[in-house]
matplotlib code that plots the C-alpha trace (Angstrom):
import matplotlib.pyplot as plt

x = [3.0, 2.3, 4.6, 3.6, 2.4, 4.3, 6.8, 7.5, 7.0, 9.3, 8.4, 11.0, 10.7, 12.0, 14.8, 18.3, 19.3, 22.5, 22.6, 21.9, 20.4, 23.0, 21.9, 24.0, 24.1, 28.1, 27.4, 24.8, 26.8, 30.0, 27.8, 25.9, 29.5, 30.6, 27.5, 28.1, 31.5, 29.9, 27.7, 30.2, 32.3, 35.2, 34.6, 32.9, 29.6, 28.1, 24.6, 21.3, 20.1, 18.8, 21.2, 21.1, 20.3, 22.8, 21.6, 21.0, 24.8, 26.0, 24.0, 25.8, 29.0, 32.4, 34.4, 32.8, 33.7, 33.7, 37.1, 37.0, 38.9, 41.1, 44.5, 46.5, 47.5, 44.3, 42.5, 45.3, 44.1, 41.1, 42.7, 40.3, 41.6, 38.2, 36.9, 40.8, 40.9, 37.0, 38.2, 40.9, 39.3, 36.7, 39.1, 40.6, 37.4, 36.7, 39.9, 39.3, 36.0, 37.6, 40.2, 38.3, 35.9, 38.9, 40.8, 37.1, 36.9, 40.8, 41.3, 44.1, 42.3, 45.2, 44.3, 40.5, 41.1, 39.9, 37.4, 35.5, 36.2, 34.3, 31.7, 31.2, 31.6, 29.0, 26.4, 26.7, 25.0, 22.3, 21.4, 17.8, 16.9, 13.1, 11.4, 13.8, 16.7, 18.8, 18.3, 19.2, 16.2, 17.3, 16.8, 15.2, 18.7, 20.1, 18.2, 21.3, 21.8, 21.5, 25.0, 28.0, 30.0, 33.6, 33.0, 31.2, 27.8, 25.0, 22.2, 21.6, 17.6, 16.1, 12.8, 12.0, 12.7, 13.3, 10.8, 9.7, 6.1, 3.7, 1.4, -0.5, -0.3, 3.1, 4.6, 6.6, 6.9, 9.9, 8.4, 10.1, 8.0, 8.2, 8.8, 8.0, 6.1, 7.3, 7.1, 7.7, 11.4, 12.6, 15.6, 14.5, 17.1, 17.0, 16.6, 18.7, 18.4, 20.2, 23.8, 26.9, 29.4, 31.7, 29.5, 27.8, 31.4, 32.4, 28.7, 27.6, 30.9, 29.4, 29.8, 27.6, 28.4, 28.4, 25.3, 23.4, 25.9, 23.3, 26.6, 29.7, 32.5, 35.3, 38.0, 39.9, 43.2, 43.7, 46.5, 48.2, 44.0, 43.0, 42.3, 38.4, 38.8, 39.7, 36.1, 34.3, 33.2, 35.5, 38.5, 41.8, 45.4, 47.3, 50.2, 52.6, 52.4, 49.5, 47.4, 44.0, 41.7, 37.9, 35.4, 32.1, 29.9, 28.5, 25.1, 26.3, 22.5, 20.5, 19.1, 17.4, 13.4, 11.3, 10.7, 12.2, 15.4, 18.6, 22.5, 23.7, 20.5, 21.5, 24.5, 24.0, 21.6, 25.0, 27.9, 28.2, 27.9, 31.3, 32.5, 30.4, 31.1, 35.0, 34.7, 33.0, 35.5, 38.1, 36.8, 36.4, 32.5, 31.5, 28.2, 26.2, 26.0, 22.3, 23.6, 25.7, 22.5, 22.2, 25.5, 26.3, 28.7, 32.2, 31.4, 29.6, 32.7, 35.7, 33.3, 33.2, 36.6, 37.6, 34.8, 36.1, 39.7, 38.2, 36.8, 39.7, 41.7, 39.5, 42.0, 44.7, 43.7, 43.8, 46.9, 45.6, 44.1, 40.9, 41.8, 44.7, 42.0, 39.2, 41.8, 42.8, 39.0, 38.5, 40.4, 40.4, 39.2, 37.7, 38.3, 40.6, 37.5, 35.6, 38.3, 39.0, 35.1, 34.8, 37.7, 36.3, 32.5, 33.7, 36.4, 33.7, 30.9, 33.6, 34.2, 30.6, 30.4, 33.6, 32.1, 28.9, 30.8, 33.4, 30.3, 28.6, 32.7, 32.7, 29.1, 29.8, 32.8, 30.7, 28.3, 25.5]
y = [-63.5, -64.8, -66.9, -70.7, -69.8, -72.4, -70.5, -73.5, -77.4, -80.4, -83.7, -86.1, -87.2, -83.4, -83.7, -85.1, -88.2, -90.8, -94.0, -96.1, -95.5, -94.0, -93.5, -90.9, -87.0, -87.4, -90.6, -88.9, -85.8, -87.8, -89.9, -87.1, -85.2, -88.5, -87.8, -83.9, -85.1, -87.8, -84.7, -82.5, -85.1, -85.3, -88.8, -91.6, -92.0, -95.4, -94.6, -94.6, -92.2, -88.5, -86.0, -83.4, -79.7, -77.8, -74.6, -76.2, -77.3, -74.0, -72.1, -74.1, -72.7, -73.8, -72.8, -73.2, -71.5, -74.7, -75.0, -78.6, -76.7, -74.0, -74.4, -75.6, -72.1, -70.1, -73.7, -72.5, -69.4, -70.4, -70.9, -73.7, -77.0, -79.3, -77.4, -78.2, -82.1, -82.1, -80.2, -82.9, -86.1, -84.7, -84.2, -88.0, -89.4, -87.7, -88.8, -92.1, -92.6, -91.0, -93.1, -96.6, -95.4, -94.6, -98.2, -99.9, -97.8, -97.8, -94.1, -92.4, -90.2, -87.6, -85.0, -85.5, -84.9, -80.5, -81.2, -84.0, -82.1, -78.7, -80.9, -82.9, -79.6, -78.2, -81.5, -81.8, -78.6, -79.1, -82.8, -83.9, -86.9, -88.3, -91.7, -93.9, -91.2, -88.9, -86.0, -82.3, -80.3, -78.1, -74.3, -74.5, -75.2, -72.1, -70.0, -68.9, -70.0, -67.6, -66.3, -63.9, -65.3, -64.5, -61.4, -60.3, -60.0, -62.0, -62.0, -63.7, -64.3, -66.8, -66.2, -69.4, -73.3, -76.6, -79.0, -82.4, -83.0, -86.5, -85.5, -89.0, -92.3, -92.6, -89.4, -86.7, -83.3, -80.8, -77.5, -74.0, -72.3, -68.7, -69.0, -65.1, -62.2, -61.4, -58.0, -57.7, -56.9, -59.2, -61.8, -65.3, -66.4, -70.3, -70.6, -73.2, -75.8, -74.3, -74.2, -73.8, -71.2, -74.3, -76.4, -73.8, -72.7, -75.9, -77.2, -74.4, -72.4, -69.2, -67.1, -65.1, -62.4, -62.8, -61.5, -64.6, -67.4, -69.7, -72.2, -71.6, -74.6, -73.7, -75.6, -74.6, -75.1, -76.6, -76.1, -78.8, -80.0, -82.5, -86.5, -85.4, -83.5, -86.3, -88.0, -85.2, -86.1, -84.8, -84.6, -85.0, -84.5, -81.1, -80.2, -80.2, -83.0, -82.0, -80.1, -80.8, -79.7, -79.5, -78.7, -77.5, -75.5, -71.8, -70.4, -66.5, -65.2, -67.7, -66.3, -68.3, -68.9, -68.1, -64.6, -65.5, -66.6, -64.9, -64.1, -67.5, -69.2, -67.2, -68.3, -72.1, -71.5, -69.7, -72.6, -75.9, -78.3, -79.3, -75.8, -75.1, -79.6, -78.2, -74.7, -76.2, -79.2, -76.6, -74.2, -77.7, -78.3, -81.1, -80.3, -81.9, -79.0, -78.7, -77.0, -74.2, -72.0, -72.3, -71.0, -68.2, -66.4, -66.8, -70.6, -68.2, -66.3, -68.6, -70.9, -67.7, -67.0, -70.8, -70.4, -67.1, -68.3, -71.8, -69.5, -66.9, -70.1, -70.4, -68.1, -69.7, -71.6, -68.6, -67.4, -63.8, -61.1, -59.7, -56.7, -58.0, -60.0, -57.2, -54.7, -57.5, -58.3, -55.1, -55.8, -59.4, -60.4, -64.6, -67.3, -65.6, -63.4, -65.9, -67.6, -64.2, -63.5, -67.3, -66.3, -62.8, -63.6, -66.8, -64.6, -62.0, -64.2, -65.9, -62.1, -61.8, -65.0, -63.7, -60.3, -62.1, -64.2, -61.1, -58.8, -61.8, -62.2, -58.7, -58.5, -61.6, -59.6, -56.8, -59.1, -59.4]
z = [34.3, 37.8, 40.2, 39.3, 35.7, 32.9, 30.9, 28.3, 28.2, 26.0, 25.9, 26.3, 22.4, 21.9, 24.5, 24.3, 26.1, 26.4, 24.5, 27.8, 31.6, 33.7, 37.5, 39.1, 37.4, 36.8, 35.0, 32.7, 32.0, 30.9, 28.6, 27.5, 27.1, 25.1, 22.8, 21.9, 21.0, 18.5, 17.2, 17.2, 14.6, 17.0, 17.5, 15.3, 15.8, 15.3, 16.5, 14.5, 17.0, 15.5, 15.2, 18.3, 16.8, 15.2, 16.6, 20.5, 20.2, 18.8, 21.9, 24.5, 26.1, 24.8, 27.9, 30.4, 33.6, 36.2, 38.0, 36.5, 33.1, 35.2, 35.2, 38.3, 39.2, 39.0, 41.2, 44.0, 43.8, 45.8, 49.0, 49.9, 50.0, 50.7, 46.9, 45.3, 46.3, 45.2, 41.5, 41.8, 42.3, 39.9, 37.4, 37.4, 37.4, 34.1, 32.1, 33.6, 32.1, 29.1, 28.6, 29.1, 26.5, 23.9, 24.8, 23.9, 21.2, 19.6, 20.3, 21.6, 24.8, 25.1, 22.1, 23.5, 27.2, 27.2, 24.8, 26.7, 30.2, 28.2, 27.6, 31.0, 32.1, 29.6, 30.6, 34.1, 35.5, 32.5, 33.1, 33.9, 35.3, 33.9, 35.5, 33.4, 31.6, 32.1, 29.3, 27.9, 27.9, 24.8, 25.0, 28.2, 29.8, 28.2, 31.2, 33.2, 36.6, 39.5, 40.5, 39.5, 36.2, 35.6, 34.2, 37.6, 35.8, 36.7, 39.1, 43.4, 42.8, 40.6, 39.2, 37.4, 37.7, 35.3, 37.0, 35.6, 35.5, 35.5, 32.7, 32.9, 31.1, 32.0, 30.3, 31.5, 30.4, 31.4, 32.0, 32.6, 35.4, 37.2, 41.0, 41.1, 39.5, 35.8, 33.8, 30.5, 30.1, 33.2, 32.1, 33.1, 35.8, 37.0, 40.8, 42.4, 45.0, 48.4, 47.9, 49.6, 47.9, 47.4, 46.1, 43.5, 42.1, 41.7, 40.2, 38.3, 37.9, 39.9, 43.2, 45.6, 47.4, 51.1, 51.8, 50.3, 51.4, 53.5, 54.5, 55.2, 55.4, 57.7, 59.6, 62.4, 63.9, 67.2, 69.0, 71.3, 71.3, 74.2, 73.1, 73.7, 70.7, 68.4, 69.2, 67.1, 63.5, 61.2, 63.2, 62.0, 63.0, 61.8, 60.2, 63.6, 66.3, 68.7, 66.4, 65.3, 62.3, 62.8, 60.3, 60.4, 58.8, 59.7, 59.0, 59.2, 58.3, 60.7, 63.7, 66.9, 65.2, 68.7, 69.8, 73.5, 72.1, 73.7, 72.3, 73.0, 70.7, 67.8, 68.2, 68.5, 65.3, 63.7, 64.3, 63.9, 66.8, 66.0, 67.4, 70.3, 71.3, 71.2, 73.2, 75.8, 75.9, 75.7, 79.0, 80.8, 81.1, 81.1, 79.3, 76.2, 73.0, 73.8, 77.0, 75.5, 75.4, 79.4, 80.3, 82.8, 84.3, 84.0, 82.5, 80.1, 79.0, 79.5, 76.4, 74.5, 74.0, 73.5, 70.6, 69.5, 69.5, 67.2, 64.7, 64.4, 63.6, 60.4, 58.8, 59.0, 56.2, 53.9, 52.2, 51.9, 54.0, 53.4, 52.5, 50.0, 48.1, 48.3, 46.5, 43.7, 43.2, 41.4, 38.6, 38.2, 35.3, 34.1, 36.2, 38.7, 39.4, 40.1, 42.9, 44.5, 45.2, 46.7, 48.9, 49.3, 50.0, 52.5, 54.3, 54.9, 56.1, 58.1, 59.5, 60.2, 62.6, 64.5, 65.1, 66.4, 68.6, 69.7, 70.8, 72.5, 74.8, 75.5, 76.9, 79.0, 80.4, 81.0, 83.2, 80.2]

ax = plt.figure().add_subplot(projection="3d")
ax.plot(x, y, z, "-o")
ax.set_aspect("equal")
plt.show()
């Protein structure tokens, strides 16, 4: 089977949808949630609507392994507090829209609150959004997701993709499709959009080993920072009087695209502008970011080491050493596996940056 060939195609007629248009995917996932509960008899169903498969609701997972349904102590375990206020604030939202529905409905949302977050949690990576619906594409959403599960098993490459496609007179049909080569034997894997490592555990409830993290989300500590600092996006005070937290985002695989490019372009194609904006407010130049690339000397280093000393901060923000969580990883089992190889992957690709950035200081102080 060639890369581009049609795997399988359903109409919308054979696809499940919500009662009414929703416009955002989170809207359409906790209606379509609201709706397995209906099929599943946990709630009354008042709908004249046909009854969803029995054998498309039985395939579909009943724990899901989305931090939305970990327990408080295993959502610390992540060590990243951006993804934990995001799990948060997602979580709320859900028993919010739970709990209007019950009051309209008479029902009393407490015994209900797991089972609708298993199913928004079930619906929200598998929603599909047509010209006018939002809809559950049965069997072709049981494809697994790229990624590692909480069992550690899994695969990092896609070779296939849910696509919607215009197939004239104003119908749509939702079509399976290989993105690569496939042999007989290969296990379809569903290729996603580019991710961050936060944003894919927290979507899709899977990691990625460092190797394929595209983005990385850090934020470092400032110590005793100067008021320039507080004029960069993002900035925010720190825990102690003084201190100030700046976040960016790292790209520890991306490399400088032209051939003539030198240490100091692959590094501004690395970090964030955020960072290199505060090193070379911190050595005292009075330089835009797009100068960072044309520094010498000892301008050169002294920007260097304030951008070394910004990303070593980036660990502050972990409770654990690398090493501690690397050991623990082994034998972690569910969703604690699953928060030790976020922390693990992101502490490494955070190591990989730093190492850029300290062989880049220690050429500058050789004269390179």
């Amino acid at each position: 089977m060639e890369a581009g060939s049609p795997l399988l195609g359903v109409l919308p007629r054979g696809c499940l949808g919500a009662k009414s248009s929703p416009t955002t995917a989170e809207d359409a996932a906790l209606q379509l949630a609201w709706r397995m509960l209906e099929q599943a008899g946990v709630v009354p169903s008042k709908t004249s609507e046909d009854p969803w498969p029995r054998e498309y609701l039985r395939a579909l997972p009943q724990r899901p392994a989305l931090p939305l349904l970990w327990p408080a102590s295993e959502v610390s375990e992540l060590q990243d507090a951006a993804l934990q206020l995001q799990i948060s604030e997602l979580g709320e939202r859900v028993d919010q829209w739970l709990q209007t529905r019950c009051q309209q409905l008479g029902l009393d949302a407490t015994p209900l609150q797991y089972q609708f977050r298993a199913a928004f949690a079930t619906t929200w990576p598998r929603a599909i959004e047509l010209r006018d619906r939002w809809i559950l594409a049965p069997f072709l959403d049981a494809v697994e997701p790229l990624g590692i599960d909480a069992e550690g098993k899994g695969v990092t490459e896609g070779n296939c993709k849910i696509e919607v496609e215009d197939i004239g007179q104003g119908q749509q049909l939702v079509v399976l499709s290989a993105t690569k080569d496939l042999k007989e034997g290969d296990v379809l894997t569903q290729e996603l959009k580019q991710l961050s490592p936060r944003e894919l555990l927290f979507s899709y409830g899977r990691s990625l080993p460092e190797d394929f993290l595209v983005t990385l989300e850090v934020k470092a500590c400032i110590e005793n920072a100067p008021a320039k600092l507080q004029q960069l996006p993002g900035a925010r005070p720190g825990r102690l009087p003084g201190d100030l937290l700046l976040q960016g985002t790292l790209r520890p695989w991306a490399r400088y695209a032209e051939e003539d490019g030198t240490r100091l372009d692959d590094l501004k194609a690395m970090i964030d502008e955020n960072f290199l904006s505060a090193a070379l407010i911190l050595a005292k130049e009075q330089l835009e970011v797009g100068d960072f690339v044309n520094l010498t000397g000892r301008r050169k280093l002294r920007c260097l080491q304030e951008l070394l000393r910004l990303l070593r901060s980036c660990r502050g923000e972990f409770a654990t050493s690398l090493k501690e969580d690397s050991k623990q990883l082994a034998s972690a089992q569910g969703c604690r596996r699953l928060a030790l190889q976020h922390r693990v992957s992101s502490k490494r690709a955070l190591r990989l940056v730093i190492e850029e950035v300290k062989e880049a200081v220690a050429r500058a102080e050789d004269g390179g």
